[in-house]
C-alpha positions, 0 to 999 in steps of 0.5 A: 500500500502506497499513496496515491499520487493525486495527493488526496491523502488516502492510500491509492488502493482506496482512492484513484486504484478503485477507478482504474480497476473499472469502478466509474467516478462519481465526479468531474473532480474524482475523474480529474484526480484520477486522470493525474493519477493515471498518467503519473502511472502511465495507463494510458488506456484508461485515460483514453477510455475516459477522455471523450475526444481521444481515439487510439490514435493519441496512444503513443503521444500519451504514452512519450509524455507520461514518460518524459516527465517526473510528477511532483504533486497535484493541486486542485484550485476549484471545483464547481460543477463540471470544472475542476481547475488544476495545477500538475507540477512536473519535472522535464529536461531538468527544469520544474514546470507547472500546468494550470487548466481549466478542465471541463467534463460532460455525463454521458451515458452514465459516466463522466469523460473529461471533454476538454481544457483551456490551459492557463497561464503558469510558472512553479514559485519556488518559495510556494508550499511544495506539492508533493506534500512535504509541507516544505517550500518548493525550493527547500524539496522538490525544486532541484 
């Protein structure tokens, strides 16, 4: 038993494990947390099955991010409706990155798809609490 990469605090077999063994979230926010989680473990079908645009075409370009970056933490700035906005920090070619989204999912047929996002614009602070969790500044942690 470990914890789940999405940060929630709860043991991944109790958290985002659940959905990835076939059990439907119940929210966008479950959903988005659960994507993260998804790519930090690279299942990359599971992110296609649950994302209302992809195709199999998207697999391999899926599959090269998930593996070119190094996930740090997941911090979730709102949740309303069908949005849940986002930041996914991650290290790539050396350098911390962050992606701030907007992201928008639809109910259909029972379930819940992530449909879409509009990217904002974001940079990693580094004297910010670190999102990996440690409670430590990010330059202090995770930074280098």
């Amino acid at each position: 038993m470990y914890k789940c990469p999405c940060k929630s605090g709860k043991e991944y077999d109790e958290c985002c494990g659940v959905f990835h063994k076939g059990k439907l979230p119940k929210t966008p926010l479950e959903l988005m947390r659960s994507r993260y989680c998804a790519y930090v473990l690279n299942l990359t079908d599971y992110l296609l099955n649950t994302d209302k645009n992809a195709t199999q075409n998207d697999k391999e370009d899926i599959e090269n991010f998930s593996k070119s970056v190094g996930w740090i933490g997941l911090k979730i700035v709102e949740c309303f409706d069908n949005v849940v906005e986002f930041k996914a920090y991650f290290r790539a070619d050396g350098k911390v990155s962050v992606l701030h989204e907007k992201s928008f999912f639809s109910f259909e047929e029972g379930r819940w798809f992530y449909s879409g996002g509009e990217i904002l614009k974001a940079k990693a602070d580094r004297n910010e609490t670190c999102p990996c969790g440690s409670g430590k500044k990010f330059k202090k942690c995770c930074w280098d």
